[in-house]
C-alpha positions as CSV (number, residue, x, y, z in Angstrom):
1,X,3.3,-56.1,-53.9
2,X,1.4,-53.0,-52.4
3,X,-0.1,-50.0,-54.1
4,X,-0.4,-46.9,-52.1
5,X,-2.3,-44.3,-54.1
6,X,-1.1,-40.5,-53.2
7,X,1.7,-42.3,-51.8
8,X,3.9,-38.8,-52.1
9,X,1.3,-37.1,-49.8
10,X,0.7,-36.6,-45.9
11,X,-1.1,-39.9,-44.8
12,X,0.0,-42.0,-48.1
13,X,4.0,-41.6,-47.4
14,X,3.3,-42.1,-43.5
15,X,1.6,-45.2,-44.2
16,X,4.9,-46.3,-46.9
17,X,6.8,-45.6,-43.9
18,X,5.2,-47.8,-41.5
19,X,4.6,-50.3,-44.4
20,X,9.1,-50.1,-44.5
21,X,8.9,-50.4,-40.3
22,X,7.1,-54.0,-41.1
23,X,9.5,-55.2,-43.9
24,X,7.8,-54.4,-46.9
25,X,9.7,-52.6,-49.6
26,X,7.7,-54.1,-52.4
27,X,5.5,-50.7,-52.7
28,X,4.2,-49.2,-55.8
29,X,3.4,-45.4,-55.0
30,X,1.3,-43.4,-57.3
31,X,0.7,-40.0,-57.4
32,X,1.0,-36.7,-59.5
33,X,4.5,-35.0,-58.2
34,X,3.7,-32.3,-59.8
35,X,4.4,-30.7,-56.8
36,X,7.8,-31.6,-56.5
37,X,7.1,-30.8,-52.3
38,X,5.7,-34.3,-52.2
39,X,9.0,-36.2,-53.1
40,X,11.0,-34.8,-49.9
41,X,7.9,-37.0,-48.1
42,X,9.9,-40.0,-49.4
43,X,13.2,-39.6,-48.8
44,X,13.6,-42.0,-46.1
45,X,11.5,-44.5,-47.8
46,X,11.7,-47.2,-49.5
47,X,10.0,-48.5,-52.6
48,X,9.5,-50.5,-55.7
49,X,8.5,-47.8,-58.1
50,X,6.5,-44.4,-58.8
51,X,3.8,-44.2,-60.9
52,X,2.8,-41.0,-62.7
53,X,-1.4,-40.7,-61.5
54,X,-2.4,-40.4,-64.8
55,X,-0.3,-43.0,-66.2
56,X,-2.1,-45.2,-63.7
57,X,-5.3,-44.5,-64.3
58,X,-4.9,-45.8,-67.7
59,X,-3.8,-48.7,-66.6
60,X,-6.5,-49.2,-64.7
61,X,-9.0,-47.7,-67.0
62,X,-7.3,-50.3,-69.6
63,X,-7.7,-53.4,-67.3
64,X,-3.9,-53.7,-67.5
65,X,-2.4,-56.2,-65.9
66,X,0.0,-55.3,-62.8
67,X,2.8,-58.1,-63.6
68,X,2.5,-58.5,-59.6
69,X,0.2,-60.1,-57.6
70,X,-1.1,-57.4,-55.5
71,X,-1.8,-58.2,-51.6
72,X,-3.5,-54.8,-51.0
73,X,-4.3,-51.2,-52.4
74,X,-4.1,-48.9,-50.0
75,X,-6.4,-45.4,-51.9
76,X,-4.9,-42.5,-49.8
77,X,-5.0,-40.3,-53.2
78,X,-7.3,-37.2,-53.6
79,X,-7.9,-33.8,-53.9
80,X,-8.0,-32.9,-50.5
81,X,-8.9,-29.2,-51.1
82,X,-11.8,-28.6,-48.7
83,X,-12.3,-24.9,-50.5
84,X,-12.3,-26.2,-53.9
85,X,-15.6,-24.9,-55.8
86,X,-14.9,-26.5,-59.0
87,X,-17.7,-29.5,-58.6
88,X,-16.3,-31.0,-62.1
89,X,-12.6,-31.3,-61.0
90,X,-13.6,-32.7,-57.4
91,X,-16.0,-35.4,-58.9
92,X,-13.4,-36.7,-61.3
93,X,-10.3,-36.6,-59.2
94,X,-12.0,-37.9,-56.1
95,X,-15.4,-39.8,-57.1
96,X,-14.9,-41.5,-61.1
97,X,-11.2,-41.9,-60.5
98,X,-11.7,-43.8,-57.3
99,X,-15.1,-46.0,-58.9
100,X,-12.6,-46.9,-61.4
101,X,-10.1,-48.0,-59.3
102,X,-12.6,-49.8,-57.1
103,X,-14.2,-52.0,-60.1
104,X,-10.3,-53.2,-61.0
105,X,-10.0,-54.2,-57.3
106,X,-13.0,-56.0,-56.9
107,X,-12.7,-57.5,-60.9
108,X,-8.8,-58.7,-59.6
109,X,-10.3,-59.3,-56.0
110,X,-7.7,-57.0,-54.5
111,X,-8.4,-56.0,-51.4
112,X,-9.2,-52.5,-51.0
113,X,-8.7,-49.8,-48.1
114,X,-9.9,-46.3,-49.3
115,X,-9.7,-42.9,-47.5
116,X,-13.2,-41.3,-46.6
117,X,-13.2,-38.4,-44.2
118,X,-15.4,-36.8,-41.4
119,X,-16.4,-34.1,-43.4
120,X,-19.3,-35.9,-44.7
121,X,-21.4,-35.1,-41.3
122,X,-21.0,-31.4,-41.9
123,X,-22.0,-29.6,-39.1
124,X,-24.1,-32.4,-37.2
125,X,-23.4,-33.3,-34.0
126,X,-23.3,-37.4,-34.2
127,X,-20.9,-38.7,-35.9
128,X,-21.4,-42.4,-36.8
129,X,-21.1,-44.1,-40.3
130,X,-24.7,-43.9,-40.5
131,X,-26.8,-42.4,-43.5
132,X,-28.9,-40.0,-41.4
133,X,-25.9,-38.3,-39.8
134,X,-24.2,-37.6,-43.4
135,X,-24.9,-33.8,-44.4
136,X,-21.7,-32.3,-46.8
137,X,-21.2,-29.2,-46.8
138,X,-18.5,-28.8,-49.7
139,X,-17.8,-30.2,-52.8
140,X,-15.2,-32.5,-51.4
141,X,-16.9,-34.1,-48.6
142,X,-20.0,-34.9,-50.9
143,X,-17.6,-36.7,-53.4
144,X,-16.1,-38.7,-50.1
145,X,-19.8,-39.3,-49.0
146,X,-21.0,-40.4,-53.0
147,X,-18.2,-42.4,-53.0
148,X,-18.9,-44.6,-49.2
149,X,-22.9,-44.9,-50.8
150,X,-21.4,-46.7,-54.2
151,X,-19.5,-48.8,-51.7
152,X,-22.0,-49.6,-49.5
153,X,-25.0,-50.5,-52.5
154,X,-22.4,-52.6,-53.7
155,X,-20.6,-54.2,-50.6
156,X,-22.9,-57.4,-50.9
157,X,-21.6,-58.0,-54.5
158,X,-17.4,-58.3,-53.3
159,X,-15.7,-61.2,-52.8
160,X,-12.6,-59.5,-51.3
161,X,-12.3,-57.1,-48.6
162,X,-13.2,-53.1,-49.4
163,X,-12.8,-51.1,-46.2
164,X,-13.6,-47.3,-46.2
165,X,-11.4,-45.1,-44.0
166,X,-13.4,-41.8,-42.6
167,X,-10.4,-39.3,-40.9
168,X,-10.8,-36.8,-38.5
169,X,-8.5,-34.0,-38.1
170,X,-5.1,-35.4,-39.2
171,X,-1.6,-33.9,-37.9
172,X,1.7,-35.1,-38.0
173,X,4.8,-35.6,-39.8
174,X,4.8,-35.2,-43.9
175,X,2.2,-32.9,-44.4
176,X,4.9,-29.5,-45.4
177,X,3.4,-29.8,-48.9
178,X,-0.8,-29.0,-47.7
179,X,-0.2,-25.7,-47.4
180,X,-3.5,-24.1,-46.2
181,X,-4.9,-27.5,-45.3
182,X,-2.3,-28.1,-43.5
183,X,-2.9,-28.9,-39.9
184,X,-3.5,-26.4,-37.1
185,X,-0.6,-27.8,-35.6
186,X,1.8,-27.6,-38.4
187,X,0.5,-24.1,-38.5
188,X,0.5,-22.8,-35.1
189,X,4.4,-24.1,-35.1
190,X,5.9,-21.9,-37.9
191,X,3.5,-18.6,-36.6
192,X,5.2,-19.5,-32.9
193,X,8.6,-19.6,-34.8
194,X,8.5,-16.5,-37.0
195,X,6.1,-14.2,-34.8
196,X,5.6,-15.5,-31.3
197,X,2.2,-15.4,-31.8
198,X,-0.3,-18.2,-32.3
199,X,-3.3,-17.2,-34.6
200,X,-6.8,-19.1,-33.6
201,X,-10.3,-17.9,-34.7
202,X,-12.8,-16.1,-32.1
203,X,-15.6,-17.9,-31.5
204,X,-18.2,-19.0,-33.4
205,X,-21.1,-21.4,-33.5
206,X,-21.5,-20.7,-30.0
207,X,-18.2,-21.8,-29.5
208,X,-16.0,-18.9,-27.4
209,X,-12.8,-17.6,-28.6
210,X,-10.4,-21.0,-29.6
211,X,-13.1,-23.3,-28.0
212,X,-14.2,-25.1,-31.1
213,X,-13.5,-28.6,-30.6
214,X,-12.3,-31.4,-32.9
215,X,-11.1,-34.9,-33.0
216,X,-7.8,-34.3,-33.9
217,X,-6.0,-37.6,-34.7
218,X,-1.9,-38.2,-34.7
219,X,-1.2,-39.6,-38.3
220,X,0.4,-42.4,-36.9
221,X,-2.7,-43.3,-35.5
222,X,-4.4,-43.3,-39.1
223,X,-1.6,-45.6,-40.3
224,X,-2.2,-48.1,-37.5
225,X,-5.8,-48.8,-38.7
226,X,-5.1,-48.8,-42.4
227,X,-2.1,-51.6,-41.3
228,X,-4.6,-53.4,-39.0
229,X,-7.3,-53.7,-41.5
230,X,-4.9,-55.1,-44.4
231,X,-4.1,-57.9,-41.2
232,X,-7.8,-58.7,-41.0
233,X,-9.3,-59.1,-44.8
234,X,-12.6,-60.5,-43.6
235,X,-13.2,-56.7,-41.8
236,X,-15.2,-54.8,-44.5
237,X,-17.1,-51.5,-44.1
238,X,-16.8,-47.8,-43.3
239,X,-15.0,-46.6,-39.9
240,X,-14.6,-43.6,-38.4
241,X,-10.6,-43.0,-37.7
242,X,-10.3,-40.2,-34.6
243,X,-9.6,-40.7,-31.0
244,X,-13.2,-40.5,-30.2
245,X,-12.5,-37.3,-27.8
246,X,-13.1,-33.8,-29.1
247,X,-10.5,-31.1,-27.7
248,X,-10.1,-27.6,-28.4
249,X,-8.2,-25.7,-30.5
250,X,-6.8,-23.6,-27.6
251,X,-5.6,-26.8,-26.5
252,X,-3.3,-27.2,-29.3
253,X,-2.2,-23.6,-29.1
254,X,-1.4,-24.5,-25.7
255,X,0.3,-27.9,-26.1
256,X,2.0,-26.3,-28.8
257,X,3.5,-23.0,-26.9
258,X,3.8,-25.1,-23.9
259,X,6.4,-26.8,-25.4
260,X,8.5,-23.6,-26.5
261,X,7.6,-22.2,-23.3
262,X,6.7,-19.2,-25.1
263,X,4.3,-17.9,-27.1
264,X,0.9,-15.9,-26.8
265,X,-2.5,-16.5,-27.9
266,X,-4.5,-14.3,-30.9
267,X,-7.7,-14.6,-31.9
268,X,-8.9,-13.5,-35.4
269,X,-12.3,-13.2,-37.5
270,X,-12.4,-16.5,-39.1
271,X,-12.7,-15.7,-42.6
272,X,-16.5,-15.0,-44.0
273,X,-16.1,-17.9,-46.9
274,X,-15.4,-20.4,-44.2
275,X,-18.4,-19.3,-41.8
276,X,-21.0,-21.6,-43.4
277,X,-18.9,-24.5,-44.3
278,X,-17.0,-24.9,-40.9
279,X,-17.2,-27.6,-38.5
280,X,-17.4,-26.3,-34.8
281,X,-17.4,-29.9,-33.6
282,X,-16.7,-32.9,-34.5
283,X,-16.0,-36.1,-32.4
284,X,-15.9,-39.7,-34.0
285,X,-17.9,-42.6,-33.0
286,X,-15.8,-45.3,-32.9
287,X,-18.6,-48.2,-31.4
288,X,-18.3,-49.8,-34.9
289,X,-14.2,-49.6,-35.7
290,X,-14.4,-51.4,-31.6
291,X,-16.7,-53.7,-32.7
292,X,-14.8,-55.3,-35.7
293,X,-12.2,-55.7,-33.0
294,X,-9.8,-52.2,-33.3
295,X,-8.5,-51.9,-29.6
296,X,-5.4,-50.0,-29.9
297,X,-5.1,-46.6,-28.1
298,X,-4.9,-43.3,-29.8
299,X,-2.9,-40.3,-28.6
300,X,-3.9,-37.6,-27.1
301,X,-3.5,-33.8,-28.6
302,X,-1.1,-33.2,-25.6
303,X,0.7,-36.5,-26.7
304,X,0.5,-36.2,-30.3
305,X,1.1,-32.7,-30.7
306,X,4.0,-33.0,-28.1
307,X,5.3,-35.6,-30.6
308,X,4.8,-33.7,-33.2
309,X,6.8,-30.7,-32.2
310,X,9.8,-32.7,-31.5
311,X,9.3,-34.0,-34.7
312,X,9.5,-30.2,-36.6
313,X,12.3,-29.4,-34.3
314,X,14.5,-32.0,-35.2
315,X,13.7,-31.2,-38.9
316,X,14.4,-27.3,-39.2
């Protein structure tokens, strides 16, 4: 059996998906569907059950047995809100929920694969799994970056695999239910479809107008190293999950309109709450995810995105 926390969201159903493409049906998804979006992400899948978020975590807060033995959990569950101000909610959603769920693992030696995410560098310009490099700027990245120092103080003490996750910019199928923190791809395709026009910010940060540049990384890419790290338990740690390769946002816009063949360019004020807390540039490290042995290949924007687009398309 597999657990797959925010199994009804953007990375969590991806990864059921690929989890179906290798055999495995025997998947127990949990996640709050309160947001009755989330179920369309599951259509095509298959699993065991579905498991109300709160009725889970008292299980776990219980200690409750499972009635399976469980061969992984895969913690893809959060709130993923990058704008949410509300400290309290963001700690216990995405830091006490997820210690809890981490001393059942280890206690049942489970092996565990959490999600992390990039945003705990803030606006530095290395990004490696490394202490000094780690500066949050919101709420959500400092529960991510509380969360991968627990781990680490206690990774000496587990006797089974826990394995932190750090994501880049993330695009790609089964993310309709984000809304604003959705991709820029997913955005830039419905503003192409309804206007024409493709809105990206003028510059900032000493970027020029659309120059920013992130890692963005093709979800299937993310699913690959989450299924690549339940294949090799003795791999423990935190690793960064991007291509390694920062590109700009006008190269999205352009991939994107490229493939309409249509389709101009706008720039717009970025918004003043999001001047101080944006990232202008981020590119992942990935000497220590090579390291452990990681050598698949990861798309490029003009291959993802491409991808991507072909994806909508054959969904509207």
């Amino acid at each position: 059996m597999i657990v797959v926390t925010g199994g009804a969201g953007f990375i969590g159903s991806n990864l059921v998906r690929a989890l179906n493409e290798r055999g495995r049906e025997d998947i127990i998804v949990v996640d709050d569907v309160t947001d009755g979006r989330k179920l369309i992400n599951l259509v095509d899948c298959e699993i065991y059950d579905l498991v109300d978020l709160q009725v889970f975590a008292g299980w776990i807060a219980e200690g409750r047995e499972l009635g399976e033995d469980i061969d992984v959990v895969f913690h893809q569950g959060a709130n993923s809100n990058t704008m949410e101000w509300d400290g309290r909610e963001i700690m216990r959603s995405n830091y006490d929920y997820s210690k809890s769920l981490l001393t059942y693992c280890t206690g049942q030696k489970i092996p565990f694969i959490y999600a992390s995410s990039a945003a705990v560098y803030g606006n530095g310009s290395v990004f490696r799994e490394d202490r000094q490099h780690e500066r949050p700027l919101t709420p959500y990245a400092y529960s991510k970056l509380l969360f991968d120092q627990l781990v680490r103080r206690l990774q000496p003490s587990f006797r089974r695999q826990v394995a932190g996750v750090r994501y880049f910019n993330v695009y790609g199928p089964r993310e309709a239910h984000k809304d604003e923190m959705a991709s820029v791809a997913f955005k830039l395709y419905h503003q192409l479809l309804d206007t024409g026009v493709v809105n990206l910010f003028e510059g900032s940060g000493g970027y020029d107008d659309g120059e920013q540049l992130r890692d963005f990384v093709w979800v299937g890419d993310c699913t690959a190293v989450n299924l690549w790290l339940m294949d090799h338990p003795a791999v423990t740690g935190i690793f960064n999950v991007g291509t390694g390769h920062a590109q700009s946002f006008n190269n999205v816009a352009g991939t994107v309109t490229s493939y309409f063949g249509r389709g101009v360019i706008d720039y717009v004020p970025m918004p003043e709450r999001l001047v101080a807390h944006y990232q202008s540039y981020t590119q992942a490290d990935l000497s220590l995810l090579r390291k452990v042995g990681y050598s698949q290949p990861f798309l490029s924007v003009e291959e993802g995105v491409t991808q991507y687009m072909k994806w909508l398309q054959a969904g509207d």
